[in-house]
Chimera marker file (.cmm) of the C-alpha trace (Angstrom):
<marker_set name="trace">
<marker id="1" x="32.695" y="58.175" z="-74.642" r="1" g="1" b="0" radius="0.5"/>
<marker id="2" x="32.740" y="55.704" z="-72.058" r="1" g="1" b="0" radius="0.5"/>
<marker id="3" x="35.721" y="55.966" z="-69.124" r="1" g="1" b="0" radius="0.5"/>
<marker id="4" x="34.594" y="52.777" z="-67.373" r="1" g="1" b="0" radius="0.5"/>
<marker id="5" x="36.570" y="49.805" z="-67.343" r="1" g="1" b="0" radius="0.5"/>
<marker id="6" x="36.076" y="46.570" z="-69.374" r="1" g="1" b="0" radius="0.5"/>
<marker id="7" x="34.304" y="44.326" z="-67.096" r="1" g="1" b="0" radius="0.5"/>
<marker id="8" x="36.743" y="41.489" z="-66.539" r="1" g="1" b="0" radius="0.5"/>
<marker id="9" x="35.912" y="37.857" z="-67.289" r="1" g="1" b="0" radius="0.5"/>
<marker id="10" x="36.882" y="34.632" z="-65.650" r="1" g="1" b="0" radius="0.5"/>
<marker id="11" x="39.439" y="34.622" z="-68.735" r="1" g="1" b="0" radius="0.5"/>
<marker id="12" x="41.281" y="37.478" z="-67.210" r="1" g="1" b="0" radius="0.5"/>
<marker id="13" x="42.584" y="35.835" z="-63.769" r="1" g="1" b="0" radius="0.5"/>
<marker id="14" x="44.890" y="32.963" z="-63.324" r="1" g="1" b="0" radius="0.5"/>
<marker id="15" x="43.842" y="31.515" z="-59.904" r="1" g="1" b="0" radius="0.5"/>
<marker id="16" x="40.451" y="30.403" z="-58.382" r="1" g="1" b="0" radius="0.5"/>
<marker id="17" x="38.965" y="29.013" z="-55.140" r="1" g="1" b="0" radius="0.5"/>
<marker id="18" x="34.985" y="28.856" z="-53.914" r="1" g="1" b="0" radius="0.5"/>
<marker id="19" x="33.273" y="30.516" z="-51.904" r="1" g="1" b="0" radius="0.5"/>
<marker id="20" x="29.502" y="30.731" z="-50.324" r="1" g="1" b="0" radius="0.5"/>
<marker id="21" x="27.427" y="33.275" z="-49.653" r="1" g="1" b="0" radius="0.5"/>
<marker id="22" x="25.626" y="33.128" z="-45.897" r="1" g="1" b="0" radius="0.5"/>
<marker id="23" x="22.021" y="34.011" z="-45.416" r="1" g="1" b="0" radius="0.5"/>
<marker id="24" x="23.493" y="36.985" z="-43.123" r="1" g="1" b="0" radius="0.5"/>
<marker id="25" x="25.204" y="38.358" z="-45.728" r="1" g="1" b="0" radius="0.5"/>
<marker id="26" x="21.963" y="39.496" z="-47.496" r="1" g="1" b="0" radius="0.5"/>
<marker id="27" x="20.728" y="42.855" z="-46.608" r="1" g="1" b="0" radius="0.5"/>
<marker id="28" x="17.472" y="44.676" z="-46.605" r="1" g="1" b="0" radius="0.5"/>
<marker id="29" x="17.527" y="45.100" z="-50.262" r="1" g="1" b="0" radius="0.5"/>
<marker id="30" x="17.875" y="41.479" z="-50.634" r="1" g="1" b="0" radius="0.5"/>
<marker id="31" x="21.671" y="41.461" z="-52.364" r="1" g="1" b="0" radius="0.5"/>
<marker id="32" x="24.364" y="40.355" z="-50.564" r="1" g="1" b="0" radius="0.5"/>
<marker id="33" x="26.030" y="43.721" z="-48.471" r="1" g="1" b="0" radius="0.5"/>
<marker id="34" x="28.776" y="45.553" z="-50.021" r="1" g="1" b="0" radius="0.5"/>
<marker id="35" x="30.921" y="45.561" z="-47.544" r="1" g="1" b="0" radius="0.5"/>
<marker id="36" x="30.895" y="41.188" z="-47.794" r="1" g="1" b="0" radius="0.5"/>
<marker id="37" x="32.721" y="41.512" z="-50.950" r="1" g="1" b="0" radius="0.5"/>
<marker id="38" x="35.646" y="43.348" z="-49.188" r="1" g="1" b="0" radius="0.5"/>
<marker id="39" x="35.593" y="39.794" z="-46.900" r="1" g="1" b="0" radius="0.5"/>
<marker id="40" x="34.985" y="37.725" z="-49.769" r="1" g="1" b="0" radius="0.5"/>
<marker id="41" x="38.536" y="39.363" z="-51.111" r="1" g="1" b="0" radius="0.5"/>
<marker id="42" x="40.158" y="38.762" z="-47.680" r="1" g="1" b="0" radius="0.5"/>
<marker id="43" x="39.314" y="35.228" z="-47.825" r="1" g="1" b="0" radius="0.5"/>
<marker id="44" x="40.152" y="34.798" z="-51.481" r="1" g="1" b="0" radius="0.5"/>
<marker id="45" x="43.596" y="36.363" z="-50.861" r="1" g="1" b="0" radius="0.5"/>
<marker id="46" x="44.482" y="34.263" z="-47.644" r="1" g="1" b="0" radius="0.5"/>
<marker id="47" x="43.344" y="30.956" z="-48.735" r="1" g="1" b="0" radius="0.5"/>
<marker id="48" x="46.300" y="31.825" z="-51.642" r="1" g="1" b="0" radius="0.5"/>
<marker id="49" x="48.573" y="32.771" z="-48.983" r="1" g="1" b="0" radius="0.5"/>
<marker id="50" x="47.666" y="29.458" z="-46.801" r="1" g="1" b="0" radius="0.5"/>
<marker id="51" x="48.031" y="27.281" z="-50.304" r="1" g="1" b="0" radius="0.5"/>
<marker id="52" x="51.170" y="29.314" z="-50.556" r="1" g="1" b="0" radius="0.5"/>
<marker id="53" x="52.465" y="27.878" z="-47.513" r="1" g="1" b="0" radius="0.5"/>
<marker id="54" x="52.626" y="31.637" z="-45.787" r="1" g="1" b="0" radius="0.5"/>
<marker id="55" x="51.092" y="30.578" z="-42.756" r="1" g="1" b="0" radius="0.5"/>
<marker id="56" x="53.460" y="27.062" z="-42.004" r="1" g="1" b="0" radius="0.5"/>
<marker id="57" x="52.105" y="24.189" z="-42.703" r="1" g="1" b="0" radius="0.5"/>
<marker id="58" x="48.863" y="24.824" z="-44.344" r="1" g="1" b="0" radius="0.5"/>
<marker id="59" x="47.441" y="26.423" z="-40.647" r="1" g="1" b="0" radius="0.5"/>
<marker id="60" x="47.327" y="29.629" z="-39.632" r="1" g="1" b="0" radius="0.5"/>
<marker id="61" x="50.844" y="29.313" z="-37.427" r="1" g="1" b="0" radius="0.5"/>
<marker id="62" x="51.334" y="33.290" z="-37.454" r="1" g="1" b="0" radius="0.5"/>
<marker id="63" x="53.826" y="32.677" z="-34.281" r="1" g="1" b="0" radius="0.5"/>
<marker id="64" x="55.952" y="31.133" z="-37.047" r="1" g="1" b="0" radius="0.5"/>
<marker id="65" x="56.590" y="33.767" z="-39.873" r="1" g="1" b="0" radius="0.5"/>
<marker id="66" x="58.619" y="36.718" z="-39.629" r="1" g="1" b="0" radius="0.5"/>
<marker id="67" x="56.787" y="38.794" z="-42.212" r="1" g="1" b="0" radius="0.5"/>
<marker id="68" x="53.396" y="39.600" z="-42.351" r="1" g="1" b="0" radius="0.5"/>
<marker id="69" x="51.265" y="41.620" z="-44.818" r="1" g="1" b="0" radius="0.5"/>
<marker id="70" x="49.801" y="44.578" z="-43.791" r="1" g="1" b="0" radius="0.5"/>
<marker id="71" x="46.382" y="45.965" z="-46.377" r="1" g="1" b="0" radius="0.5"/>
<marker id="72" x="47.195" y="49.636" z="-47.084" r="1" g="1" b="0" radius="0.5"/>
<marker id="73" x="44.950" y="49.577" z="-49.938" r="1" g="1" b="0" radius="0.5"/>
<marker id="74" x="41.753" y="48.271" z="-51.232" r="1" g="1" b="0" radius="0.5"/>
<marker id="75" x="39.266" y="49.186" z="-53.634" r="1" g="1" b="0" radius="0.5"/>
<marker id="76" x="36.078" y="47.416" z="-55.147" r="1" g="1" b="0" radius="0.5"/>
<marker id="77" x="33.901" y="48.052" z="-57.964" r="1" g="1" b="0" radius="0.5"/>
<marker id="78" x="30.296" y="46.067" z="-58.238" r="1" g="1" b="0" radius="0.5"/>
<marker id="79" x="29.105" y="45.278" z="-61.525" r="1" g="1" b="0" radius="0.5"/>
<marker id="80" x="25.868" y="43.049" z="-60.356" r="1" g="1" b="0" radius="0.5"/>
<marker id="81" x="24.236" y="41.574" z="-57.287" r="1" g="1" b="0" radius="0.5"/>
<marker id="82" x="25.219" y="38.626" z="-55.179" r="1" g="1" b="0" radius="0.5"/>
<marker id="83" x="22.337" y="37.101" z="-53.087" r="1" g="1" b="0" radius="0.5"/>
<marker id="84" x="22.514" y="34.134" z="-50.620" r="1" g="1" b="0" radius="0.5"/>
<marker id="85" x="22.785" y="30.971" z="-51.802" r="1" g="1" b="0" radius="0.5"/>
<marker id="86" x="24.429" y="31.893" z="-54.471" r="1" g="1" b="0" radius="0.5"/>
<marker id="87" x="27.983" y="30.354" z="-55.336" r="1" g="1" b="0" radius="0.5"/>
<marker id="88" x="30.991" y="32.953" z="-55.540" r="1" g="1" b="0" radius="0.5"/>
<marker id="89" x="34.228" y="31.973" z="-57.388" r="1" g="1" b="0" radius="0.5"/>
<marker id="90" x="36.951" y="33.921" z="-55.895" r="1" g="1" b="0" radius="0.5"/>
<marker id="91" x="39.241" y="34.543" z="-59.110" r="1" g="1" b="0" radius="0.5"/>
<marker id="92" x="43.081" y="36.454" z="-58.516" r="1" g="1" b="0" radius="0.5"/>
<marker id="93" x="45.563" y="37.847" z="-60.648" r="1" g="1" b="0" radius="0.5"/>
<marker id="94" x="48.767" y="39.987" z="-60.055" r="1" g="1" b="0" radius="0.5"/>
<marker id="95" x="49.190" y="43.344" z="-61.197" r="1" g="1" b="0" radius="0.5"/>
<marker id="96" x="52.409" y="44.126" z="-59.272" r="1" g="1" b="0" radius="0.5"/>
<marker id="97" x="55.052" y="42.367" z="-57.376" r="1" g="1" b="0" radius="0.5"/>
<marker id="98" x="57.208" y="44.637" z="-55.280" r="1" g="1" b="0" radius="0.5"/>
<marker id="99" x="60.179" y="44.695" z="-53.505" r="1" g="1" b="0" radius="0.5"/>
<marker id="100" x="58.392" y="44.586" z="-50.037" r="1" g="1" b="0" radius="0.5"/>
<marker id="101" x="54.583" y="44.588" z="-51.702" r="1" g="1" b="0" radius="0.5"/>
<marker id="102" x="52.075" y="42.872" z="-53.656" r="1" g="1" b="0" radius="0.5"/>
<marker id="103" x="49.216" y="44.228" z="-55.521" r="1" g="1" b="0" radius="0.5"/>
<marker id="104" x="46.435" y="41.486" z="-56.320" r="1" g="1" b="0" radius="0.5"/>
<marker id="105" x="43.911" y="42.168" z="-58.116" r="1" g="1" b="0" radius="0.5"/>
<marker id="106" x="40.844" y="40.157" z="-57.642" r="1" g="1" b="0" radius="0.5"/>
<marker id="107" x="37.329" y="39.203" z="-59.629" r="1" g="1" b="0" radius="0.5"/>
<marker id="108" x="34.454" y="38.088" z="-57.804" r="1" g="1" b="0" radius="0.5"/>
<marker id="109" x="31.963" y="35.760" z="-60.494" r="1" g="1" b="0" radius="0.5"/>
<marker id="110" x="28.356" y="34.602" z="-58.839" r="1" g="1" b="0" radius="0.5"/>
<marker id="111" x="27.078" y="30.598" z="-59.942" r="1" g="1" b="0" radius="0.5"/>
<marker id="112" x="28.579" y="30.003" z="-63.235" r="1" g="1" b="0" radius="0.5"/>
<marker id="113" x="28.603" y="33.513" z="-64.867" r="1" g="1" b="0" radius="0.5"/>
<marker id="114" x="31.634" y="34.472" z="-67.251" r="1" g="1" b="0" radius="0.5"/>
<marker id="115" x="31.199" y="38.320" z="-66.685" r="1" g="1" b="0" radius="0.5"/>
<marker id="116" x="32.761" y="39.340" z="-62.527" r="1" g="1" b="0" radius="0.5"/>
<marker id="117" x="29.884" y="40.524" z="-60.633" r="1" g="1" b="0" radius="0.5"/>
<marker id="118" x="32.590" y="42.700" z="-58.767" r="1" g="1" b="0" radius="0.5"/>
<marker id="119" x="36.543" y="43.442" z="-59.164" r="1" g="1" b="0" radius="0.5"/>
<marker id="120" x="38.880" y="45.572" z="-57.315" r="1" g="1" b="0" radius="0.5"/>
<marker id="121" x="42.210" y="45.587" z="-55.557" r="1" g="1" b="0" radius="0.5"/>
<marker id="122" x="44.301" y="44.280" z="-52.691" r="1" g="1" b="0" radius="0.5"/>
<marker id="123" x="47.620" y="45.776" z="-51.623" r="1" g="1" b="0" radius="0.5"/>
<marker id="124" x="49.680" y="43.943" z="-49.379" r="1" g="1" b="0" radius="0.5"/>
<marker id="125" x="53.462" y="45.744" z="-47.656" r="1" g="1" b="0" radius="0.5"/>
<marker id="126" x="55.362" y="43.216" z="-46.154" r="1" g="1" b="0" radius="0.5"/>
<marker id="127" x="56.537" y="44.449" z="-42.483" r="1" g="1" b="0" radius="0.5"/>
<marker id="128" x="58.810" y="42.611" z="-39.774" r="1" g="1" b="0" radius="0.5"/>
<marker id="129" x="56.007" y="40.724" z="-37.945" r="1" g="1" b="0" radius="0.5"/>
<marker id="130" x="57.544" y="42.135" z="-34.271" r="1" g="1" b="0" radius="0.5"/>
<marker id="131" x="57.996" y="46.028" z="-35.652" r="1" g="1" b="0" radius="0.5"/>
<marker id="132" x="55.390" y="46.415" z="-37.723" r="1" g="1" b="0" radius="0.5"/>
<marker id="133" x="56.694" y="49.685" z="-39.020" r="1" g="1" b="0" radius="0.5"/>
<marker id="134" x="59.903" y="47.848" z="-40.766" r="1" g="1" b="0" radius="0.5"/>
<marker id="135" x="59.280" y="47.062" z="-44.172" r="1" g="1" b="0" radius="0.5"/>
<marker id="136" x="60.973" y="43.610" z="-45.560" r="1" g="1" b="0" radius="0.5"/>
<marker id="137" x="61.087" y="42.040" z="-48.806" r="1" g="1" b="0" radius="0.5"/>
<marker id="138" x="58.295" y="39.857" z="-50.320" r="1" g="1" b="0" radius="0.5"/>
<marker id="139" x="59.157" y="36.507" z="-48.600" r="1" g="1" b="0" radius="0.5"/>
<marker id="140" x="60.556" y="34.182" z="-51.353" r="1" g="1" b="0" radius="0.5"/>
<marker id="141" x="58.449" y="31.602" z="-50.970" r="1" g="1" b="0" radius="0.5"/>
<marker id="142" x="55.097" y="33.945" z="-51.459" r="1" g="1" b="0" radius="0.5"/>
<marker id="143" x="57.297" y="35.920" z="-54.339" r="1" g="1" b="0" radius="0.5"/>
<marker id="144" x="57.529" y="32.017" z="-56.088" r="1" g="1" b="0" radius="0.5"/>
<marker id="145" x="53.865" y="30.805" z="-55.416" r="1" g="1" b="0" radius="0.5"/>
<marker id="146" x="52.756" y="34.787" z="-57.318" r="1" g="1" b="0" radius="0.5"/>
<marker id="147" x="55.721" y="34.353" z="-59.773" r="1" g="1" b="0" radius="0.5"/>
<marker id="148" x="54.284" y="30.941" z="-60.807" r="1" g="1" b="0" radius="0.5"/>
<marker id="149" x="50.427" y="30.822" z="-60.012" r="1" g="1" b="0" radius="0.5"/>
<marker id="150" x="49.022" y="35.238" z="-60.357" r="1" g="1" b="0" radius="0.5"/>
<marker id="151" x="51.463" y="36.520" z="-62.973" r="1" g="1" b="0" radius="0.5"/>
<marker id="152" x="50.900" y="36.220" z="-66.892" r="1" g="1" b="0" radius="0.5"/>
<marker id="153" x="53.418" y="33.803" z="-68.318" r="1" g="1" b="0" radius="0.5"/>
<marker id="154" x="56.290" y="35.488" z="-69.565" r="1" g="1" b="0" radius="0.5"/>
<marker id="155" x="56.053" y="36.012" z="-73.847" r="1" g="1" b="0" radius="0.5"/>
<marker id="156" x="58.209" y="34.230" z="-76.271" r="1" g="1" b="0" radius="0.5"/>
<link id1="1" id2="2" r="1" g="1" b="0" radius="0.2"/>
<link id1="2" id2="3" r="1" g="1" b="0" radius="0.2"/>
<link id1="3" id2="4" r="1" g="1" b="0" radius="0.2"/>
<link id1="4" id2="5" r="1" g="1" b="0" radius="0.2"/>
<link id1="5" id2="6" r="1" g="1" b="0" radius="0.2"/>
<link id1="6" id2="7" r="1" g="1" b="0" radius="0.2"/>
<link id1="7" id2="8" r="1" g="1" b="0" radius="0.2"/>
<link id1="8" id2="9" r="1" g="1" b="0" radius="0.2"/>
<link id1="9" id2="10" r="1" g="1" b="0" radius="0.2"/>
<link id1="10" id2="11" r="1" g="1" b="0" radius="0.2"/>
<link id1="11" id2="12" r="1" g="1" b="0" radius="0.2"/>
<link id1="12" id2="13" r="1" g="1" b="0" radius="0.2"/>
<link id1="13" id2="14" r="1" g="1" b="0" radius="0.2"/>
<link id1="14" id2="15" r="1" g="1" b="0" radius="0.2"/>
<link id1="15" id2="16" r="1" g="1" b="0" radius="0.2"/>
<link id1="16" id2="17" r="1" g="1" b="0" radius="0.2"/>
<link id1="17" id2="18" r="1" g="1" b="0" radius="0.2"/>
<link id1="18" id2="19" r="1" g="1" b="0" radius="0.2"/>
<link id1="19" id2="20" r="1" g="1" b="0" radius="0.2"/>
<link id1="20" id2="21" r="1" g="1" b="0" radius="0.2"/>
<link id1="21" id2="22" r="1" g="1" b="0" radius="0.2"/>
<link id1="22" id2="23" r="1" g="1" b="0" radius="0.2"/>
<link id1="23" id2="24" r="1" g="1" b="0" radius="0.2"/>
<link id1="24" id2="25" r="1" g="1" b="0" radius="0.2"/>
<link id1="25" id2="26" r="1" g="1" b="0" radius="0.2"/>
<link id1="26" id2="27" r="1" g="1" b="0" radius="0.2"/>
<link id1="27" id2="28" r="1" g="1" b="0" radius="0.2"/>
<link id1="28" id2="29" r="1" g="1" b="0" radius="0.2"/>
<link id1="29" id2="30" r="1" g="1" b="0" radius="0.2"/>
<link id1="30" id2="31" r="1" g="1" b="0" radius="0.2"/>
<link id1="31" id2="32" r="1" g="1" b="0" radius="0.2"/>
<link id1="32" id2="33" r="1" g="1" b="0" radius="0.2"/>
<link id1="33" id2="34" r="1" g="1" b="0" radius="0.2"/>
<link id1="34" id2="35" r="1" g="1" b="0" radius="0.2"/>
<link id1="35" id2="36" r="1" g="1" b="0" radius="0.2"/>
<link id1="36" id2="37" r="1" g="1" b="0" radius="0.2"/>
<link id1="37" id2="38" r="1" g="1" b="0" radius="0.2"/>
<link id1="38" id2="39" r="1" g="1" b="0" radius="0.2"/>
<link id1="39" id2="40" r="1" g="1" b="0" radius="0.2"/>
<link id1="40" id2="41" r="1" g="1" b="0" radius="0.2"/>
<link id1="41" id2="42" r="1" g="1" b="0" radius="0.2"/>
<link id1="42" id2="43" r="1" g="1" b="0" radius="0.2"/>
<link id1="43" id2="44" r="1" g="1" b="0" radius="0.2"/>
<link id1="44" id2="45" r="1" g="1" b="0" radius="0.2"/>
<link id1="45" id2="46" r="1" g="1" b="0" radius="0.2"/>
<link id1="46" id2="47" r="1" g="1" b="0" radius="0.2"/>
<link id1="47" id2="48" r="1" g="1" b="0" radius="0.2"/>
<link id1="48" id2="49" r="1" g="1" b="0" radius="0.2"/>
<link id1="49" id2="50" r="1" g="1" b="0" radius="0.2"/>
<link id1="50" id2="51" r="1" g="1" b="0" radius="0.2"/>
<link id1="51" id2="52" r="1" g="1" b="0" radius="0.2"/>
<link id1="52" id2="53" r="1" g="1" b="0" radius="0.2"/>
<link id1="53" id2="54" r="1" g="1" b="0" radius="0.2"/>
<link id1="54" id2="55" r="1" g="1" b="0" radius="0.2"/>
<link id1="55" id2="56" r="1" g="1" b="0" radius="0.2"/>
<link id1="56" id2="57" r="1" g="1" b="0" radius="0.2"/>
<link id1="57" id2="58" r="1" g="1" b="0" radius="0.2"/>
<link id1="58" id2="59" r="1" g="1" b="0" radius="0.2"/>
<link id1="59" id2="60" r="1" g="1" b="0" radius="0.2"/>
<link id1="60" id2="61" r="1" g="1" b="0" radius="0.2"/>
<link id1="61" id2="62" r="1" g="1" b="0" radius="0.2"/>
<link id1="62" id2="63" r="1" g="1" b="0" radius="0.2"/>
<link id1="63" id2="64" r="1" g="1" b="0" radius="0.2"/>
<link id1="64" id2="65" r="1" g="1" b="0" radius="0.2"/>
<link id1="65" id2="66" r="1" g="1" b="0" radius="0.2"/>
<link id1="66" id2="67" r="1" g="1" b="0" radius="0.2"/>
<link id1="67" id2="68" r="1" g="1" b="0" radius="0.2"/>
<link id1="68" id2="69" r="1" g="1" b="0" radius="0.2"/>
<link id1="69" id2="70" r="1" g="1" b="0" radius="0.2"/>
<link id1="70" id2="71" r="1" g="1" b="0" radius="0.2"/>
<link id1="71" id2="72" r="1" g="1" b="0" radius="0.2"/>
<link id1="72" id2="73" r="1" g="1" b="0" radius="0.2"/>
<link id1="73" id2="74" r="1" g="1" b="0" radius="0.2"/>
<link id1="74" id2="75" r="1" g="1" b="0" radius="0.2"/>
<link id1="75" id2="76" r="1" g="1" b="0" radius="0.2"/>
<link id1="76" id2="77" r="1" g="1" b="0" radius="0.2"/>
<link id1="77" id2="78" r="1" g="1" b="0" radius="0.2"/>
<link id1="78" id2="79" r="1" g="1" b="0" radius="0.2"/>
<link id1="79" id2="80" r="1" g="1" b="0" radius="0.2"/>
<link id1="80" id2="81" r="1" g="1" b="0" radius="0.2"/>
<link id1="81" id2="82" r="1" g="1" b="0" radius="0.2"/>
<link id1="82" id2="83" r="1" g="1" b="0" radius="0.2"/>
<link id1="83" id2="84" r="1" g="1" b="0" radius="0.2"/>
<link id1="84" id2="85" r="1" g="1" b="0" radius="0.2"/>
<link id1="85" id2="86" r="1" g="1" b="0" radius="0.2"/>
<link id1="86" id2="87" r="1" g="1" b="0" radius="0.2"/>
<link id1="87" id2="88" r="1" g="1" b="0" radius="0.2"/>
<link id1="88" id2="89" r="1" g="1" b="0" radius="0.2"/>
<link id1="89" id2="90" r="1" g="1" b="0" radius="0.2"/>
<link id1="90" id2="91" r="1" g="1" b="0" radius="0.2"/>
<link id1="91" id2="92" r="1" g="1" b="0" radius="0.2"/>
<link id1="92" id2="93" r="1" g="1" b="0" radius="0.2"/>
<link id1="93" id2="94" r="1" g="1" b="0" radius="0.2"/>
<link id1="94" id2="95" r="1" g="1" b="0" radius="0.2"/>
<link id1="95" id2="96" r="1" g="1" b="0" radius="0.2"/>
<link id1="96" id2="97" r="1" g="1" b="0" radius="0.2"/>
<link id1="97" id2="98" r="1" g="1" b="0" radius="0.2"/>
<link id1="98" id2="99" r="1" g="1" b="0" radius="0.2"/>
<link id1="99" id2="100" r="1" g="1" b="0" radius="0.2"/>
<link id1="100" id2="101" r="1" g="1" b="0" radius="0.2"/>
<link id1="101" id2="102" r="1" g="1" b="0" radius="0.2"/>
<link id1="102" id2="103" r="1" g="1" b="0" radius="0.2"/>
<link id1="103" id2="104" r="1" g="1" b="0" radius="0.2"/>
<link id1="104" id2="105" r="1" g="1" b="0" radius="0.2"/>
<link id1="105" id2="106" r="1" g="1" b="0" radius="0.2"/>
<link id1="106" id2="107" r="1" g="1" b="0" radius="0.2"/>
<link id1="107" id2="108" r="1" g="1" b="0" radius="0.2"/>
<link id1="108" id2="109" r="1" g="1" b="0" radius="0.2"/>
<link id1="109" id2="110" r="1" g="1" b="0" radius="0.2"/>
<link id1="110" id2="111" r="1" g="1" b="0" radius="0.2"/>
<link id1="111" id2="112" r="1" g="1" b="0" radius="0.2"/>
<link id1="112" id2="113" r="1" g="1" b="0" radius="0.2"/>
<link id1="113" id2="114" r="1" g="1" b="0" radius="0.2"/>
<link id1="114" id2="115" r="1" g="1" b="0" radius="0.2"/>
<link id1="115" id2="116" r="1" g="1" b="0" radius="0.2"/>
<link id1="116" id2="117" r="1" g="1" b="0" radius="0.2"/>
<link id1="117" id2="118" r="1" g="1" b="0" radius="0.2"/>
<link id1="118" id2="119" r="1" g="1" b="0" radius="0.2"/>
<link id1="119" id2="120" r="1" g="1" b="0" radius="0.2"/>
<link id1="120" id2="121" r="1" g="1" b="0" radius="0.2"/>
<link id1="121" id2="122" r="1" g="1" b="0" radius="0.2"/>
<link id1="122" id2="123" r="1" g="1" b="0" radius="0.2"/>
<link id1="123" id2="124" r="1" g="1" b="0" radius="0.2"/>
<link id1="124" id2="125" r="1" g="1" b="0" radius="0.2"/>
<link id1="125" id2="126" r="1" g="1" b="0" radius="0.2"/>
<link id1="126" id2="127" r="1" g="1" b="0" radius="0.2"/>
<link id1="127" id2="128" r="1" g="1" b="0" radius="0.2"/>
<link id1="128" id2="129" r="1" g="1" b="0" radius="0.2"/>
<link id1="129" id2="130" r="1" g="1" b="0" radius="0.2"/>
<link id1="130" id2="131" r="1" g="1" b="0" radius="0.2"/>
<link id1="131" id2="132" r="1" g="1" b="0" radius="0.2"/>
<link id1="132" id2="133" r="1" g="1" b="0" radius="0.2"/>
<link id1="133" id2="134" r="1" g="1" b="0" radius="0.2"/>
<link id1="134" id2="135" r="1" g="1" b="0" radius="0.2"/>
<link id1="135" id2="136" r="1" g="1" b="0" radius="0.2"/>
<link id1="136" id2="137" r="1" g="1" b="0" radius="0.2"/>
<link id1="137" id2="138" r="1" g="1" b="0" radius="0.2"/>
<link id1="138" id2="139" r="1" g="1" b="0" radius="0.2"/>
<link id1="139" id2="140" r="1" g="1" b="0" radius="0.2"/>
<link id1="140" id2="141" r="1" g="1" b="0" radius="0.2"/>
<link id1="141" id2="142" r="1" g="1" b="0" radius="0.2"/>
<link id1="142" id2="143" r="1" g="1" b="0" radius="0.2"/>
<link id1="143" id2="144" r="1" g="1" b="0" radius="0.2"/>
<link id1="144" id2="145" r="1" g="1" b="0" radius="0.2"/>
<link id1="145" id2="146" r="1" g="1" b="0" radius="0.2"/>
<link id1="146" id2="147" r="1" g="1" b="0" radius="0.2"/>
<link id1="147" id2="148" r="1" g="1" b="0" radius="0.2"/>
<link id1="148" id2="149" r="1" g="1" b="0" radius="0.2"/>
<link id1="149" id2="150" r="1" g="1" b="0" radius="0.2"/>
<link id1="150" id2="151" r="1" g="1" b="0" radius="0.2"/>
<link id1="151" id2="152" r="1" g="1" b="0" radius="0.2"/>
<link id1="152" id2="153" r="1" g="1" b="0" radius="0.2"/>
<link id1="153" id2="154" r="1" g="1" b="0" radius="0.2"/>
<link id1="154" id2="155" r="1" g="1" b="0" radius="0.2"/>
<link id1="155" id2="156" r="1" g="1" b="0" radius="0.2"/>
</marker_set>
């Protein structure tokens, strides 16, 4: 019996960007470091939130926004190497859109392969940017760009 997941295909997420891998990121081992994938999620994530529109005007204009996500959770699993120079498609989806949080889940696929080389999780809570202990609801305008871009379309 086998308990661990499918690995997830390029099939299986709904919104892409690119990334690269730097020569730094390679380790002694000569993959790419675990902990780089956790950054290549960060960066997959916030270049959706700046396409979103989260941070103003396509800039990082945090003085701006009211809400701000906080990562409570994150998780990865690797499936197969990375190595610099390698090309890394960033691939989200959405697995749940909360009242005040958003759980993306994110596939990371190396050159052209089909099969992720890694896949975990990303949990955002919104909080009031000035008490960051306030939860607030998923800004509309991030809860649209999810509803429309990260979750399945809806049957029928």
């Amino acid at each position: 019996m086998n308990d661990r997941p499918r690995i997830g295909t390029r099939a299986d997420y709904r919104w892409f960007c690119t990334l690269t891998t730097r020569w730094m990121d390679n380790d002694v081992y000569g993959h790419v470091n675990n902990v780089q994938h956790y950054s290549f999620f960060d960066t997959g994530v916030a270049r959706f939130l700046l396409e979103a529109g989260m941070f103003g005007d396509n800039a990082l204009d945090l003085e701006r926004v009211t809400a701000i996500g906080l990562v409570v959770e994150t998780l990865c699993r690797y499936h197969a190497p990375l190595a610099f120079p390698d090309s890394v498609t960033c691939g989200l989806r959405c697995a749940r859109l909360g009242g005040s949080s958003v759980r993306y889940e994110i596939g990371l696929f190396r050159n052209a392969d089909d099969a992720a080389c890694a896949e975990g999780h990303f949990v955002h809570v919104y909080v009031d940017r000035q008490d960051q202990s306030c939860t607030v609801p998923v800004p509309e305008r991030l809860r649209a760009a999810v509803t429309a871009k990260l979750l399945p379309p809806a049957p029928g």
